[in-house]
C-alpha positions as CSV (number, residue, x, y, z in Angstrom):
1,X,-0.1,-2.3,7.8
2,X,-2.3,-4.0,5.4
3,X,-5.2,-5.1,7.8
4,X,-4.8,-1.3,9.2
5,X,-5.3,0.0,5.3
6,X,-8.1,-2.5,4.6
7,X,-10.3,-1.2,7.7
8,X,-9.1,2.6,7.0
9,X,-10.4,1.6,3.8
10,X,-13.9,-0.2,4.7
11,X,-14.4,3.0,7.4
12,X,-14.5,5.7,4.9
13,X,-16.7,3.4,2.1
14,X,-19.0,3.4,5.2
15,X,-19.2,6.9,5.4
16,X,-19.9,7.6,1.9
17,X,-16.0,8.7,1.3
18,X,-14.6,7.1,-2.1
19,X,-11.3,5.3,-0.5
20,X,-8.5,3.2,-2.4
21,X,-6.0,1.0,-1.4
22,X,-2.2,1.6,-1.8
23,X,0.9,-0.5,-1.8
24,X,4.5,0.1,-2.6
25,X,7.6,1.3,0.0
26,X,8.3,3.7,2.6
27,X,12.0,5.3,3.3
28,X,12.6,5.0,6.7
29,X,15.8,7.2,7.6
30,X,17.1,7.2,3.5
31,X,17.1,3.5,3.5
32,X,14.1,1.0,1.9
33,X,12.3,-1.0,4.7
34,X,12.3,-5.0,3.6
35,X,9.0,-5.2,3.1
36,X,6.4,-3.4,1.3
37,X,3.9,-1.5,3.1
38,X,0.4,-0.5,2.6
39,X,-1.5,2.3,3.4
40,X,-4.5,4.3,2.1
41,X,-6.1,6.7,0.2
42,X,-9.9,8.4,0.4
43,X,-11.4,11.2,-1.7
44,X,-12.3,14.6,0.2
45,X,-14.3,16.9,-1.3
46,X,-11.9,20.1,-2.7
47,X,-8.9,18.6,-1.6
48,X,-9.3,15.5,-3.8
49,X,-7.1,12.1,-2.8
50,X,-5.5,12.2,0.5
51,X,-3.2,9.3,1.9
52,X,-3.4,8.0,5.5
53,X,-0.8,5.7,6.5
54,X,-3.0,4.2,9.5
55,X,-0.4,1.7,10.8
56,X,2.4,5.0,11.6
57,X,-0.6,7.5,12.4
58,X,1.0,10.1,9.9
59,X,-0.1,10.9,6.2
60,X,2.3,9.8,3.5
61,X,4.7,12.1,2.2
62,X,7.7,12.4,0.2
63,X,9.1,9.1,1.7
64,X,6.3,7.0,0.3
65,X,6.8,5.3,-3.3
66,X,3.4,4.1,-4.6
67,X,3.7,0.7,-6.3
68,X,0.1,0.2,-7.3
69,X,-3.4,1.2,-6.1
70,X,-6.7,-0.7,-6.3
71,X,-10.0,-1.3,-4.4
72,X,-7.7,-3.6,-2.3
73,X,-4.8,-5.8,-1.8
74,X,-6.0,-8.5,-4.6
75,X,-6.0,-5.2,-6.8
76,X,-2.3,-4.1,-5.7
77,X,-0.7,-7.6,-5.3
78,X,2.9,-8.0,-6.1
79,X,2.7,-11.6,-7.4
80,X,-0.2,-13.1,-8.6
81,X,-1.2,-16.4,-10.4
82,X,-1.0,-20.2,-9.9
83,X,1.7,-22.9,-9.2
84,X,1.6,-26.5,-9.3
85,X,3.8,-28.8,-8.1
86,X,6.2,-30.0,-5.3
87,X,9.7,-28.0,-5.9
88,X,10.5,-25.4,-3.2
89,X,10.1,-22.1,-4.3
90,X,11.8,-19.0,-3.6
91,X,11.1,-15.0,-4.4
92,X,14.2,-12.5,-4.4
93,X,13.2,-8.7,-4.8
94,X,15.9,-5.5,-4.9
95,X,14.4,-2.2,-4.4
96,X,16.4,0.9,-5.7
97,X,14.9,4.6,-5.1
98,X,17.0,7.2,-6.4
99,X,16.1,11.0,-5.0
């Protein structure tokens, strides 16, 4: 979904449209997919931002919860900095939408 975003993205910056990218979690069905998703966001003249979610061919609705938005993923990224060293590491995350 993210390499779908980043070209939705790059394609409407081409065109002239102002475009963002998105990240955060979809609903599938009332339950949280595992993993994040991405999808995108472009400016259109009297409507103002509309989301594409290019990877499902639908725009987002209700179902989407936006985490963060930026000019791309190193804007939106869930973890960022640096680590040194040789210990193994591990990253537990728990999602909890309430409606």
């Amino acid at each position: 979904c993210q390499d779908f975003a980043h070209i939705f993205v790059s394609a409407a910056r081409h065109l002239g449209l102002p475009a963002r990218y998105i990240s955060g979690y979809m609903l599938d069905d009332g339950d949280l997919k595992a993993a994040s998703h991405a999808w995108a966001e472009a400016h259109v003249q009297g409507l103002g931002w509309v989301g594409f979610d290019p990877a499902n061919e639908i725009c987002p609705d209700e179902r989407y919860v936006r985490i963060a938005c930026g000019l791309d993923y190193a804007d939106t990224a869930p973890v960022s900095g640096m680590r040194t060293g040789d210990s193994p590491e591990k990253i537990a995350v728990t999602v909890s939408v309430e409606q």
